[in-house]
C-alpha positions as CSV (number, residue, x, y, z in Angstrom):
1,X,-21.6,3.6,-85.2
2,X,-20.0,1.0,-82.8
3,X,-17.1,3.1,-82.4
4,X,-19.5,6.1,-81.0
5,X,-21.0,3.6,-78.9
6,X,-17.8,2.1,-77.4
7,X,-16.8,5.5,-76.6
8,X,-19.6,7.2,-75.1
9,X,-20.2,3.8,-73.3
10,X,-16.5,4.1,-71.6
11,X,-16.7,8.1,-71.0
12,X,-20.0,7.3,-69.3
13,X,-17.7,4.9,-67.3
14,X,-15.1,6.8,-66.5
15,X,-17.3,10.3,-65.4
16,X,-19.2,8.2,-63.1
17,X,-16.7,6.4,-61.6
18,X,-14.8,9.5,-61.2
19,X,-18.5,11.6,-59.7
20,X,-19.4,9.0,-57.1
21,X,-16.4,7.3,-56.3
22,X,-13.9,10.1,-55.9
23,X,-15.9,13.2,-56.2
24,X,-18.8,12.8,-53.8
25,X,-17.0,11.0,-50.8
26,X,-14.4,14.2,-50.5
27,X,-16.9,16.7,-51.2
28,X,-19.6,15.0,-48.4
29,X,-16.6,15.3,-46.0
30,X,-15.2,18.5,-46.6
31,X,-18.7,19.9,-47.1
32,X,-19.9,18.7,-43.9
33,X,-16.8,20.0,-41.9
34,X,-16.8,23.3,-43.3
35,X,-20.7,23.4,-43.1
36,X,-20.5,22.6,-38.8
37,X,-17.8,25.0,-38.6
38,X,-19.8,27.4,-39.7
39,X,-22.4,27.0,-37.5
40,X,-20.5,26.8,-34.4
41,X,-19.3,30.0,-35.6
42,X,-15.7,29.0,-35.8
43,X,-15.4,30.4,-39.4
44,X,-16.8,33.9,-38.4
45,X,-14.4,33.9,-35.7
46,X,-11.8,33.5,-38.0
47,X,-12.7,35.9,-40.9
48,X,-13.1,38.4,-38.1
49,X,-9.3,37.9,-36.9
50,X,-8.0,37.2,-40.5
51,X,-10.0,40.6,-42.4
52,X,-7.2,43.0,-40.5
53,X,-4.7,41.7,-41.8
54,X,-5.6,41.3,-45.1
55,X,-7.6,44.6,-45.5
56,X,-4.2,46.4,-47.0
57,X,-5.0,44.2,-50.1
58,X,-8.5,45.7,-50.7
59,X,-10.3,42.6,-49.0
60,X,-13.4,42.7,-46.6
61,X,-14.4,40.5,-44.1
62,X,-17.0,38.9,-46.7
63,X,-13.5,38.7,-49.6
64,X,-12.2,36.7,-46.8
65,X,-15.2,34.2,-46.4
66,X,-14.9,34.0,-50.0
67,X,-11.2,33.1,-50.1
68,X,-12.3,30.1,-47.6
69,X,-15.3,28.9,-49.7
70,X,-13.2,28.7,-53.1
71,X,-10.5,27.1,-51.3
72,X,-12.3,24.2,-49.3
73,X,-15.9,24.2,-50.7
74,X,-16.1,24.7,-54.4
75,X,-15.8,27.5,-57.4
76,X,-19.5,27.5,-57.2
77,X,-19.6,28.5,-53.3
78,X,-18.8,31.7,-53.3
79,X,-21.6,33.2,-55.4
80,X,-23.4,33.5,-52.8
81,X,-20.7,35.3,-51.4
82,X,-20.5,37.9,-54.2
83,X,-24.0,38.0,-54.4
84,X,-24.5,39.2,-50.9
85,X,-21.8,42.1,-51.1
86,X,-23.9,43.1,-54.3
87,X,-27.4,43.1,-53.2
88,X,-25.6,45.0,-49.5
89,X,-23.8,48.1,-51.3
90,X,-20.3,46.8,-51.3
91,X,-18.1,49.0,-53.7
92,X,-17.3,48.3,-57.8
93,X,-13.7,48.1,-56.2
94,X,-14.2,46.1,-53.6
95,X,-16.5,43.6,-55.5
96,X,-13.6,43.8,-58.3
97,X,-11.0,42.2,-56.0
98,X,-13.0,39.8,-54.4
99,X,-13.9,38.5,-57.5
100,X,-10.1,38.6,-58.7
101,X,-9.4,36.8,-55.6
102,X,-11.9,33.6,-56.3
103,X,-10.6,33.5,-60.0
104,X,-6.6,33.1,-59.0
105,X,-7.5,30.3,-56.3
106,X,-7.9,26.4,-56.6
107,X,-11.4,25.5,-55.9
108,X,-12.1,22.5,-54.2
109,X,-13.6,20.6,-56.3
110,X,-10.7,20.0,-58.4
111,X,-7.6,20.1,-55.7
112,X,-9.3,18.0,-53.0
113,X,-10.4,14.9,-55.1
114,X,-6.9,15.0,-57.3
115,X,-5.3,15.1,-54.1
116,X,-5.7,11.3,-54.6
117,X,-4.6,11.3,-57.8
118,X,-0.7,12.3,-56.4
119,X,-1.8,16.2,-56.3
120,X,0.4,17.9,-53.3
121,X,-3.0,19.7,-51.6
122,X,-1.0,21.7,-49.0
123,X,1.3,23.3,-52.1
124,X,-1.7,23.9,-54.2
125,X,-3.2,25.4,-50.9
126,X,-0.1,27.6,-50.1
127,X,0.5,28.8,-53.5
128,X,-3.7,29.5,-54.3
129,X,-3.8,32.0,-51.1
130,X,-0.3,33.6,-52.4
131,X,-2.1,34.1,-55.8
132,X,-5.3,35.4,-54.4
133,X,-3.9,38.1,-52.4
134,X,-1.6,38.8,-55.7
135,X,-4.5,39.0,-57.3
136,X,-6.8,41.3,-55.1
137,X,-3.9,43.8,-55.1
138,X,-3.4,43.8,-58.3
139,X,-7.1,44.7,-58.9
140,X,-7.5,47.4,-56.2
141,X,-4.5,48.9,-56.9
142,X,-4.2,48.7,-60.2
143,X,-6.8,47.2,-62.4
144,X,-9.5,48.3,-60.7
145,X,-8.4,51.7,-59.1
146,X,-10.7,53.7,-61.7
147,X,-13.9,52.0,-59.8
148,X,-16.2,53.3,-57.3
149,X,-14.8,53.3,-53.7
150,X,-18.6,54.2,-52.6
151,X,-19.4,51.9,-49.7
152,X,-22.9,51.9,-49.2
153,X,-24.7,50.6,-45.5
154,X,-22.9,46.9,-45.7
155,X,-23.9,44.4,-43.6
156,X,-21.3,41.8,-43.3
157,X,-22.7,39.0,-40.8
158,X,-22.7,35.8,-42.5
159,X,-26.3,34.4,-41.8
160,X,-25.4,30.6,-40.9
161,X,-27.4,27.4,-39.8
162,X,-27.1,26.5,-36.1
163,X,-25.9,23.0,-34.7
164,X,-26.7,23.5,-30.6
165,X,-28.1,20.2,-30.7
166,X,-27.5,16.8,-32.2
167,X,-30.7,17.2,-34.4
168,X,-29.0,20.3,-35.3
169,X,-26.1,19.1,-36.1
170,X,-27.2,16.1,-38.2
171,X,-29.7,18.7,-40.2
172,X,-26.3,20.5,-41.1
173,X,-24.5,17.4,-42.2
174,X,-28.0,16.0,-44.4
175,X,-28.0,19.5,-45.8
176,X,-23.9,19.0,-46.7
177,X,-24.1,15.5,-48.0
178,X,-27.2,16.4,-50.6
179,X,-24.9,19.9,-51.6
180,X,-21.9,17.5,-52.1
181,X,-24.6,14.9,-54.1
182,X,-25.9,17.8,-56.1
183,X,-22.5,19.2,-57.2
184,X,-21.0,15.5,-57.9
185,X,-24.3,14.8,-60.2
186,X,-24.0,18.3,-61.5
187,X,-20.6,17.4,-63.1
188,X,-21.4,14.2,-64.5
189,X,-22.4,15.6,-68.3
190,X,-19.7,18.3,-68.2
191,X,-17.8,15.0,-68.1
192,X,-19.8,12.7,-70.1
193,X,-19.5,15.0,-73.2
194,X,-15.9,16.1,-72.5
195,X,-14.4,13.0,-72.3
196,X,-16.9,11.5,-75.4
197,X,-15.3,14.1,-77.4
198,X,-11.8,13.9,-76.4
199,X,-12.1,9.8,-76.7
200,X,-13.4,10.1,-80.1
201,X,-10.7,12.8,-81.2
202,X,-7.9,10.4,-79.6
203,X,-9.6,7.2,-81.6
204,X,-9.3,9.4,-84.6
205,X,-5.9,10.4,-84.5
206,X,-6.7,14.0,-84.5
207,X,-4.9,14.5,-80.6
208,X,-1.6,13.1,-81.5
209,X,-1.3,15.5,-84.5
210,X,-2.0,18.4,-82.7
211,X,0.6,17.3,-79.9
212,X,2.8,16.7,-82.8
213,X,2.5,19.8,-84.2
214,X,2.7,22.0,-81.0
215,X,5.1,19.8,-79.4
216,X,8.2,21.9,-80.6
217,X,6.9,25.3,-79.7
218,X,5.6,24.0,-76.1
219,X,9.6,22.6,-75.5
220,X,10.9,25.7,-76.8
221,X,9.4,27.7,-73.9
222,X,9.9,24.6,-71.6
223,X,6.0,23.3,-71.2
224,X,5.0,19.6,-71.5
225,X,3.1,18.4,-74.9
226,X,1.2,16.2,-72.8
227,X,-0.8,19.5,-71.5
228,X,-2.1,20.5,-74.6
229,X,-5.5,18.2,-74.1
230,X,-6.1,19.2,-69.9
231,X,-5.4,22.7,-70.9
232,X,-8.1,22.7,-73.8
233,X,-10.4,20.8,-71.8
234,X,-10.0,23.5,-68.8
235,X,-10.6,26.7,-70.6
236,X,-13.4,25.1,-72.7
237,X,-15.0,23.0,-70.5
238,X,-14.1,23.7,-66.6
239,X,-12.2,22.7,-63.8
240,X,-14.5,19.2,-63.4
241,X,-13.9,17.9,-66.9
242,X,-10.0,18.8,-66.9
243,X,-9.6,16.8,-63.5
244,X,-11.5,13.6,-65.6
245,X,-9.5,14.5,-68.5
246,X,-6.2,14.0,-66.4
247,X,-7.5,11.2,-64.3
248,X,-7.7,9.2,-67.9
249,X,-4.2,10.2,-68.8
250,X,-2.9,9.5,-65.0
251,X,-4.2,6.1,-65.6
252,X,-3.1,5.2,-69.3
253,X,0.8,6.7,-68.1
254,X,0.4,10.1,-70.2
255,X,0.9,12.0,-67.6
256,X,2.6,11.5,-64.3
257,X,2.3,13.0,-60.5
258,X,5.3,15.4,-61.2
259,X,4.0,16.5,-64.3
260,X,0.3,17.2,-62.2
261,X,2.3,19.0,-59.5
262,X,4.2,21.2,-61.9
263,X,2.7,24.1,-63.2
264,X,-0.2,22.8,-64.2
265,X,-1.0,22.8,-60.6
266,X,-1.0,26.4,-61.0
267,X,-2.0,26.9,-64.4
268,X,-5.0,24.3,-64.4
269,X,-6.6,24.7,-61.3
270,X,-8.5,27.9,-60.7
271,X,-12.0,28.7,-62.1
272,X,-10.8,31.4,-64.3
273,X,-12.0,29.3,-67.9
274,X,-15.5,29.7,-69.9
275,X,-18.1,27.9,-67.6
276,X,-16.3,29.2,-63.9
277,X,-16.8,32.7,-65.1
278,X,-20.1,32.5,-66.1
279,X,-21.1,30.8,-63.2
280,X,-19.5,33.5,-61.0
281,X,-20.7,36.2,-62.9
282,X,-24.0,35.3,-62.1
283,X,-24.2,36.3,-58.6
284,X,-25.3,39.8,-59.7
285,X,-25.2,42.7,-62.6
286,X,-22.2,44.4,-60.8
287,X,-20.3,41.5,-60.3
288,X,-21.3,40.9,-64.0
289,X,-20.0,44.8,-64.5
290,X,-16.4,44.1,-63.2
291,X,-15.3,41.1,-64.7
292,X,-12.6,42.8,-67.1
293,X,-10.6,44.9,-64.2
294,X,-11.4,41.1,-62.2
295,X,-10.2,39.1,-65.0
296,X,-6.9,40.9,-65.8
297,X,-5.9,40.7,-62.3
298,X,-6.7,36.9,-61.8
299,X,-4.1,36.4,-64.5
300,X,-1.4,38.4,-62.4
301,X,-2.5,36.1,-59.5
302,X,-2.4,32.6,-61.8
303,X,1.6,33.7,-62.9
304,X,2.7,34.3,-59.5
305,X,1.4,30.6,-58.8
306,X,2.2,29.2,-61.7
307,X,5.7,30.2,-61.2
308,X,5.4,29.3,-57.3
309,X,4.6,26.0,-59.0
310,X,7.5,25.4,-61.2
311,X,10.2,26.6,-58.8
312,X,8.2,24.1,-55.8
313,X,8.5,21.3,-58.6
């Protein structure tokens, strides 16, 4: 029993350290910026320059927004996002590649904090809009060609707050800061009961005979033992509880910051695991509808930066 204690005592430790010291200060920043921008109406200004040139991959002017939201707010923001195109008659197809598109990118969440663990943000950045756009082609031409091209009346103004005013723009950045506070609390028992388990199965030996027994297949085909517990985490458990997963090994030597921008900067940050899918498929029954022709091409998306990843070292 004092061995459960001592380690849920120091995962407690480490989630909130890792929540309110290096989650919730990036987040309230990057939150608040991208949250003015918006209302000033910088960001519709430039989805409405950037949707032309990225319509030949099956993107709209709302797959676009998206794109920005996973990419600087977090894999959460662009639900609303999807949501919106449902509820205002985009197509099965379209809906299909924007959602492919979110998958095969790094969401913020994740990038910007481990950006001060040693992560190399602008690579990650580069690299998650290269996937993405792999992605979204690979789902409207391919995947997803069998869906409905039927575009029904769609409305595609983004319905923003307004900062004209210092009142305003101090309503925008309270509103930003208790987002940021409410996804950095949010993640705290994601973490708690990841890094509980993962303490517990290290104290009991059980970690270093799995690395031990995978380690020769995972050097055959050139990937690092040390991987085997972020990946596990990341599918099972999310983006969040990876990044505290990694921060632990960053800090005991496990790992180090070549070995986090490798390709598991490609391979481990993107929401494509259990809890990002579910929380992006609940933006609507027809988002919920194309998750297969979605899914399959995320994955083309997550090789191309996986690979982008191993030859930028």
């Amino acid at each position: 029993m004092d061995l459960l204690i001592d380690v849920i005592l120091r995962a407690g430790r480490s989630a909130v350290e890792l929540s309110f010291f290096v989650l919730l200060p990036v987040m309230i920043v990057m939150l608040s910026l991208m949250r003015l921008l918006e209302a000033r109406g910088v960001l519709d200004w430039v989805v409405t320059r950037i949707t032309p040139l990225l319509r030949p991959f099956g993107l709209t002017g709302l797959g676009v927004f998206a794109a920005v939201q996973i990419n600087f707010v977090s894999f959460a923001a662009p639900v609303a996002t999807l949501a919106m195109m449902d509820q205002r008659g985009a197509s099965s197809r379209h809906l299909a590649t924007t959602l492919a598109l979110v998958m095969a990118m790094a969401q913020a969440n994740v990038s910007m904090p481990m950006a001060a663990m040693g992560l190399h943000f602008g690579v990650v950045l580069g690299w998650s809009l290269v996937g993405g756009l792999v992605a979204a082609a690979a789902t409207y031409y391919g995947f997803g060609r069998h869906l409905s091209s039927t575009e029904h009346t769609v409305d595609e103004t983004l319905q923003h707050p307004v900062a004209e005013s210092a009142k305003g723009v101090l309503d925008v950045i309270n509103r930003a800061g208790a987002e940021a506070f409410k996804i950095a609390v949010g993640s705290i028992p994601m973490l708690v009961l990841s890094l509980t388990v993962v303490l517990a199965l290290r104290r009991l030996g059980a970690l270093d005979a799995l690395t031990t027994l995978l380690a020769p297949l995972l050097l055959a085909v050139g990937a690092e033992p040390a991987l085997i517990l972020p990946t596990l985490t990341k599918f099972l458990a999310g983006g969040t509880a990876m990044m505290g997963i990694m921060d632990e090994m960053l800090r005991a030597g496990t790992v180090t910051a070549a070995t986090l921008n490798g390709a598991s900067a490609g391979l481990l940050i993107h929401p494509l695991d259990v809890p990002g899918v579910a929380v992006l498929l609940s933006a609507g029954r027809r988002v919920a509808d194309v998750w297969k022709p979605a899914a399959l091409g995320a994955l083309v998306g997550l090789a191309v930066r996986i690979a982008g990843h191993m030859i930028a070292g």
